[in-house]
Structure formats: C-alpha cells, structure tokens
C-alpha positions as CSV (number, residue, x, y, z in Angstrom):
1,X,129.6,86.9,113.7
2,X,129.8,83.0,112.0
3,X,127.7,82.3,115.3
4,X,124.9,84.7,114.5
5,X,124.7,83.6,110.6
6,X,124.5,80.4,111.8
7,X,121.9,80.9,114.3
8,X,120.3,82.8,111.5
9,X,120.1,79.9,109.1
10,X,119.1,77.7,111.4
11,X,116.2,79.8,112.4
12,X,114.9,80.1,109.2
13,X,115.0,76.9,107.8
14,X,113.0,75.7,110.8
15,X,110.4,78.3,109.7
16,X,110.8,78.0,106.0
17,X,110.4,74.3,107.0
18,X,106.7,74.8,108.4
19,X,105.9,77.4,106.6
20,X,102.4,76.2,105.4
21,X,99.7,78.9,104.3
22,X,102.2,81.4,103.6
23,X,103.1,84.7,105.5
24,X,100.1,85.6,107.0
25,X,99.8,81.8,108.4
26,X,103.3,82.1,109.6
27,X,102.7,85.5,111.6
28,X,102.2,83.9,115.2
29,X,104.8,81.3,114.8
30,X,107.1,84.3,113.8
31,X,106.1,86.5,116.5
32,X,106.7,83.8,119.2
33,X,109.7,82.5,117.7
34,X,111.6,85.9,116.5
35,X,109.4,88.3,119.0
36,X,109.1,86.9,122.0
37,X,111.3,84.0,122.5
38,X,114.6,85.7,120.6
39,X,113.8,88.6,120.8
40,X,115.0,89.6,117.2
41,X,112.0,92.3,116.6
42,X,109.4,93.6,118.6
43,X,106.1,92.5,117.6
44,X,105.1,96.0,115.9
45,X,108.6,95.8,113.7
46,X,107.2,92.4,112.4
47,X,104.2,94.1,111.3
48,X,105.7,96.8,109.4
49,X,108.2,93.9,108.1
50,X,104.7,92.4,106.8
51,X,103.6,95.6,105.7
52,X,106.6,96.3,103.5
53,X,106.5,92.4,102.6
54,X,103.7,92.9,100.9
55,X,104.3,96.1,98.8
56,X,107.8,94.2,97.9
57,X,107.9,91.2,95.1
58,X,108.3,87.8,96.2
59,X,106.8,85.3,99.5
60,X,105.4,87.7,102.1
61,X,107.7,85.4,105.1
62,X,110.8,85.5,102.8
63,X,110.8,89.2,102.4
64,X,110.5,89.2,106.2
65,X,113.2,86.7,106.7
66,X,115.3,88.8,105.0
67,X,114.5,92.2,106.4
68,X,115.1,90.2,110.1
69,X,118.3,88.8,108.8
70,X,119.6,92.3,107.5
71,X,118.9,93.7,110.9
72,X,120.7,91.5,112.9
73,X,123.7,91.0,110.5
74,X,124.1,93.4,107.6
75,X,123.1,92.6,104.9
76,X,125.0,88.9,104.8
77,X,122.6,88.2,107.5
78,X,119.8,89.0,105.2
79,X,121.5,86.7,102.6
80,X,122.0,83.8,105.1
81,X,118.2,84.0,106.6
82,X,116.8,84.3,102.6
83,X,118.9,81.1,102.3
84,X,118.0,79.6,105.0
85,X,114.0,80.3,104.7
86,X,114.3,79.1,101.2
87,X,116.5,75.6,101.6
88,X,113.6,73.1,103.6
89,X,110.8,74.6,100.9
90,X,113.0,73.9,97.7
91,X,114.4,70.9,98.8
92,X,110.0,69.7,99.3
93,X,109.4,71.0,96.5
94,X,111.4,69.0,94.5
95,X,110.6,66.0,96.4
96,X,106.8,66.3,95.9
97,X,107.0,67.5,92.2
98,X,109.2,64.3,91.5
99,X,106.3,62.1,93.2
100,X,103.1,64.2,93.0
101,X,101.8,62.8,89.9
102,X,101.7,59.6,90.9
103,X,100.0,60.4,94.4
104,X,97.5,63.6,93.3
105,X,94.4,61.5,92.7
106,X,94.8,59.1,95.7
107,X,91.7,60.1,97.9
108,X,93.8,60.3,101.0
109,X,96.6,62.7,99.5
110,X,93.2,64.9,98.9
111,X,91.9,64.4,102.1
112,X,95.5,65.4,103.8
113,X,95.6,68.6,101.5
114,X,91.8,69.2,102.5
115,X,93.0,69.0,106.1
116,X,95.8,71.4,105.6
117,X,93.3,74.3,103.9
118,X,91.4,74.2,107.4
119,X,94.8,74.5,109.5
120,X,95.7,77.0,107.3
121,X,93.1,78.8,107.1
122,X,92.6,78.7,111.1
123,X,96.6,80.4,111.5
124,X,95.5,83.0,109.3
125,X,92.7,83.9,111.5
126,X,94.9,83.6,114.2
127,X,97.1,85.7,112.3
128,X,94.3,88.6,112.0
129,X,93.4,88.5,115.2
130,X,96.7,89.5,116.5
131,X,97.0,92.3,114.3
132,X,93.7,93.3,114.7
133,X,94.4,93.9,118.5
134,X,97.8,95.6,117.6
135,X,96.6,98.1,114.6
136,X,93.1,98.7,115.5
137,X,93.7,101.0,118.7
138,X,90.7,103.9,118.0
139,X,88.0,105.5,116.0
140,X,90.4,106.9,113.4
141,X,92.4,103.1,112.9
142,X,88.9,101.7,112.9
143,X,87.8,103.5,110.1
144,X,91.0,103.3,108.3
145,X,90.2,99.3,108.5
146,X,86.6,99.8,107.4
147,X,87.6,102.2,104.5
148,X,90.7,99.5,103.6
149,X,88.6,96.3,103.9
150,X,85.8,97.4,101.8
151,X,87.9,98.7,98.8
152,X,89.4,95.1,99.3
153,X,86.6,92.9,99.7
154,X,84.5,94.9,97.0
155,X,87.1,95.3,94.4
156,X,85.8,93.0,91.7
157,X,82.4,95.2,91.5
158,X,84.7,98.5,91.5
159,X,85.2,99.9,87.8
160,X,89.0,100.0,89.0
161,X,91.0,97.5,91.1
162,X,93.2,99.0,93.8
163,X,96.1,97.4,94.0
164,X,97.2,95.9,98.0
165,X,100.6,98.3,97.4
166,X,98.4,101.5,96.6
167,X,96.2,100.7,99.5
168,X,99.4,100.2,101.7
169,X,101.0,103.0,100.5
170,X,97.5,105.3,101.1
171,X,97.5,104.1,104.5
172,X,100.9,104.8,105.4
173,X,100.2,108.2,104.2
174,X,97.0,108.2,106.3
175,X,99.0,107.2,109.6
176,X,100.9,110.3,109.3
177,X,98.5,112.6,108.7
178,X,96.7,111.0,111.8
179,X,100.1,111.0,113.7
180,X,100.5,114.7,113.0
181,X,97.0,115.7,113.6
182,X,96.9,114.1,117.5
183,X,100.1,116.1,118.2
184,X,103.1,113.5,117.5
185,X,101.2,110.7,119.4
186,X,100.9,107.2,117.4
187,X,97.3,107.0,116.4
C-alpha cells in the first residue's frame, strides 16, 4: 500500500509539475501517462473524470488527480495524488510571486509567457481533438456537440447565461435518454 501512495505522489507531482494551460492542456499528457502507459484509467474514465472535474469546484487536473488517486487507493490515495499534484505548483508559485515583480516588464519574460500561450493553446487543441474522436461517434452525439457549442460560444448575446455545469448536467441527461432510446447501446 506505502508503494502505491508513493507511486501516486510521484506521479502527480511530475504532472502538477508541467501542468501548464490547465486541465484541458494536460489531457494527452494524462492519457498517455495514466491511460496508456500505467494503465490507471481507460481513456473514456478520464473523460468522465474531466466531465465531473468540471461540474466540481476547484483546477479541472486536480479534481482528476484526485478522483484517479481515490480509485487506486481509497480515499488516502485521493489525498496523496491531491498532494502530490498540488506540491511542484505551490512551491513555483511562490518562487515566481517572490521574483515576478522584478522580472514582469523585462521584454524577454513577455516573450517567454507569449511563447507559452501558443504551446498552450496548441495542447488544448490537441486536447479537443482527442475527445472529439472519442465523444463524437454519430448523428445524435453530433448534434448534441452543435446544440452544446452554440449555447457556449453564443452565451454573451443569450438574455441568460448557461452555466458549463447546467450544460454538463443537460447532457448527461441527454446521453441517457439516447442510451435508452437505441436499446441499451452507448450512443
């Protein structure tokens, strides 16, 4: 058990490490590291970690951490992956709010944080992508996607925001009304 807590830590804090861009940023590097290479989840069970991640307060990839942590050791595993996915970005954070406002207005601090929005940016593409390929399987999950994305992408000209957890929680309800119309099969 001290093994797998351990092995849990150490996982995380190599993700919380990198963990530039946030959650959806993170979503290949977590598929490949906790998906494929350990094993941990299936790919599908880290997008319905992301899912729930996002309905739940707090950092999208620590809600995940957590949920990955709880299923392979209780819910002291959960503890231990939180901690570990939180130690690397406290301990930067501390460091770069110490120093930051002496660097900020150097032009190559600016530069370096102008080259990070692009990476970033680029992983969360990638990040789309791959659950595009996973979620959007028919007609019925492709109209889901249109309905959802336009209530998103529109919601500043709507007379009423819908909140992301409404929409998640809509679309949940959706997926089972499509699962039970096609017989039991997954839509």
């Amino acid at each position: 058990m001290l093994k797998k807590l351990l092995e849990l830590y150490i996982a995380f804090l190599r993700i919380g490490a990198v963990n530039f861009g946030g959650g959806y940023a993170m979503l290949p590097l977590l598929d490949r590291d906790l998906a494929q290479d350990r094993g941990w989840v299936t790919t599908e069970e880290l997008m319905d970690y992301f899912a729930i991640g996002q309905c739940t307060p707090g950092i999208i990839a620590l809600n995940v951490s957590t949920f990955i942590g709880n299923k392979q050791a209780g819910i002291l595993g959960g503890v231990i992956a939180t901690l570990g996915f939180l130690t690397a970005p406290i301990a930067l954070i501390l460091v770069i709010s110490a120093s930051l406002r002496n660097f900020a207005e150097y032009p190559v601090v600016q530069n370096a944080f102008a080259g990070i929005r692009v990476c970033v940016c680029v992983l969360i593409v990638q990040a789309v992508l791959r659950l595009w390929k996973k979620s959007v399987v028919d007609r019925q999950t492709l109209l889901l996607y249109l309905i959802v994305f336009l209530l998103t992408a529109f919601s500043s000209r709507l007379p009423l925001a819908v909140p992301a957890a409404v929409l998640v929680i809509l679309s949940g309800i959706t997926g089972v009304i499509l699962y039970n119309r096609k017989g039991g099969k997954k839509a």
